[in-house]
C-alpha positions in Angstrom: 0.0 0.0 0.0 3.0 2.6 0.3 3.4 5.3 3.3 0.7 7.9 2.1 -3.0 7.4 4.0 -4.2 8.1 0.3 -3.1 6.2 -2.3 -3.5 7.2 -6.2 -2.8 4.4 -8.6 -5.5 2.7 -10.6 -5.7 -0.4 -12.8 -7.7 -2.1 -16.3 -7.5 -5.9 -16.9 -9.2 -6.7 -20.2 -12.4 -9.0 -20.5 -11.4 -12.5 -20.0 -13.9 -14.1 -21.5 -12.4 -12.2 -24.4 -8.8 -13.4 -23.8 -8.6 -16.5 -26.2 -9.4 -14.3 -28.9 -7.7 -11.1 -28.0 -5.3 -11.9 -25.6 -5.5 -9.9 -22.1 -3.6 -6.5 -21.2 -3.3 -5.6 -17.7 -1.7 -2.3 -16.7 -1.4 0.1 -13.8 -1.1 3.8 -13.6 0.5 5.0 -10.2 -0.5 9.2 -10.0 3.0 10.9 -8.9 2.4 11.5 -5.6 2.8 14.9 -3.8 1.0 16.7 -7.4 -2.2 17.2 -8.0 -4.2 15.2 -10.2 -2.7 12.5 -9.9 -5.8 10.2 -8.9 -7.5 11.6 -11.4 -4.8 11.6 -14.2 -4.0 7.5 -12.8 -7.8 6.9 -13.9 -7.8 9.2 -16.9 -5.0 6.5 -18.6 -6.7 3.3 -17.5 -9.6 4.5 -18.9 -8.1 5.8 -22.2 -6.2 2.3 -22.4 -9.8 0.6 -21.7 -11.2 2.5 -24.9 -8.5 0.9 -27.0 -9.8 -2.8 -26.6 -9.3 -4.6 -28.5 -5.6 -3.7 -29.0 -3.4 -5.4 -31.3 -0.9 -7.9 -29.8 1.9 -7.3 -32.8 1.2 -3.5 -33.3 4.0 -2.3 -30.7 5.0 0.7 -32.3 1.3 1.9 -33.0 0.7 0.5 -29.3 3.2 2.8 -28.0 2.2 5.7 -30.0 -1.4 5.3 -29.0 -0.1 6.0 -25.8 2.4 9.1 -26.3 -1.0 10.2 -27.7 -2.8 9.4 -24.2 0.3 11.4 -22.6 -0.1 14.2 -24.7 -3.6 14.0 -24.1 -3.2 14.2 -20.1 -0.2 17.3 -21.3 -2.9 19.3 -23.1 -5.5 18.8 -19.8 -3.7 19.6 -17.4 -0.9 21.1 -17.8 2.1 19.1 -16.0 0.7 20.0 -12.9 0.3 16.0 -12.2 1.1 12.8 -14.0 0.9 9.4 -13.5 3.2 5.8 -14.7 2.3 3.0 -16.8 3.4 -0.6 -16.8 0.9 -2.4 -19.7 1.4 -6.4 -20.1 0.0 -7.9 -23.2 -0.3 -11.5 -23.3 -1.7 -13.8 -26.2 -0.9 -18.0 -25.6 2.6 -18.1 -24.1 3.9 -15.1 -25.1 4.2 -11.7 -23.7 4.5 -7.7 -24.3 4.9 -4.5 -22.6 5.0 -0.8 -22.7 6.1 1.4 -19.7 6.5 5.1 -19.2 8.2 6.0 -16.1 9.5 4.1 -12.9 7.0 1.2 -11.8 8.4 -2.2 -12.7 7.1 -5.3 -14.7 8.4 -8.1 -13.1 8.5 -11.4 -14.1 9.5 -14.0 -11.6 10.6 -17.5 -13.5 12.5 -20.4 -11.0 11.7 -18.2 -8.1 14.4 -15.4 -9.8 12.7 -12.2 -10.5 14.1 -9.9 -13.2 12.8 -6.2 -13.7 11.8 -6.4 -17.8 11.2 -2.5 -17.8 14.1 0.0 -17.1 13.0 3.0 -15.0 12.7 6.4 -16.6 14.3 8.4 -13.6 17.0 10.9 -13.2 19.5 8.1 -10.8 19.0 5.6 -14.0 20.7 8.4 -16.6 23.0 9.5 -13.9 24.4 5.7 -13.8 24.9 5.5 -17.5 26.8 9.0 -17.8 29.3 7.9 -14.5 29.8 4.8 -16.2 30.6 6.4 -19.8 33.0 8.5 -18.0 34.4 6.0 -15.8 33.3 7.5 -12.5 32.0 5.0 -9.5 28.0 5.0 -9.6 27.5 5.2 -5.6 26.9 8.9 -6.1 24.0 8.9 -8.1 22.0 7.2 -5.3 23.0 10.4 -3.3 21.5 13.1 -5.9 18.7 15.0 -4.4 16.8 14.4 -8.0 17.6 10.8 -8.1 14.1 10.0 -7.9 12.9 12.0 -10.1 10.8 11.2 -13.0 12.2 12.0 -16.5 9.7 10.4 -18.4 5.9 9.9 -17.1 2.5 10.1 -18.6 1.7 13.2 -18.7 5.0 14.7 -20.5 4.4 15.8 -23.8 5.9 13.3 -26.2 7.5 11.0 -23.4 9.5 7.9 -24.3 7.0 4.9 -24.5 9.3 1.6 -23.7 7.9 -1.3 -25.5 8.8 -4.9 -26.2 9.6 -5.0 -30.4 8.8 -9.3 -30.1 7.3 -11.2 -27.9 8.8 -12.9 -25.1 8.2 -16.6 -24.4 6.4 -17.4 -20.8 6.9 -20.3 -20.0 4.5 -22.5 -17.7 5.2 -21.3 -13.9 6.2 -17.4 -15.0 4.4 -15.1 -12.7 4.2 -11.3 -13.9 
């Protein structure tokens, strides 16, 4: 549940009795706490992601377009002053997709190892990969007062949409 009394995430799980034909997409939007809106933004996205059933299981660039649209859709309303994540799992027979915008994780969990599929959009993350280029220790990233911080969320005009480009292989046991 997190350490705020009031939380601001919401979800959308496609119609099962639709999955054989369709597959099913399950995502979460977590509103970034401490703005405003973001309850309302979190809902605005599940929503907007409920309107596009039945989406396409091999259309992952249109997928993630569709939703830089529904970010520059929640841009337009109301005007950065809140914004939300997105972790979206597609999955049709044994195989699997995503898209992600911003910092909560898709996990999958496979011989009781779990591995992080998404890589978070924050500032510590691009911090990392410039000490590393430049051959600096990484311990001082975790130490940035923006670390946290968001570089890409729903709700950024244009943000980067992560998205699987093939579909990976669950195998029986995978837990996401």
């Amino acid at each position: 549940r997190g350490k705020r009394a009031r939380q601001e995430d919401s979800y959308y799980i496609s119609p099962m009795d639709e999955s054989r034909k369709y597959g099913l997409v399950a995502c979460v939007s977590d509103g970034m706490g401490g703005m405003r809106y973001g309850d309302i933004i979190s809902q605005y996205i599940t929503d907007a992601i409920k309107e596009m059933h039945p989406i396409s299981f091999f259309a992952y660039e249109n997928n993630a377009d569709s939703i830089r649209k529904i970010s520059n859709m929640v841009f337009d309303e109301f005007k950065q002053k809140g914004g939300a994540t997105l972790a979206m799992v597609q999955i049709l027979n044994d195989h699997l997709t995503f898209n992600s915008v911003g910092d909560s994780d898709i996990i999958l969990v496979r011989n009781d190892e779990a591995t992080i599929l998404n890589p978070r959009q924050n500032y510590v993350a691009l911090l990392i990969k410039s000490l590393v280029r430049s051959g600096k220790q990484t311990q001082i990233a975790y130490s940035n007062s923006k670390a946290r911080a968001l570089v890409d969320y729903m709700g950024n005009h244009n943000p980067r949409v992560i998205y699987t480009k093939k579909p990976m292989r669950l195998l029986d046991g995978d837990t996401i």
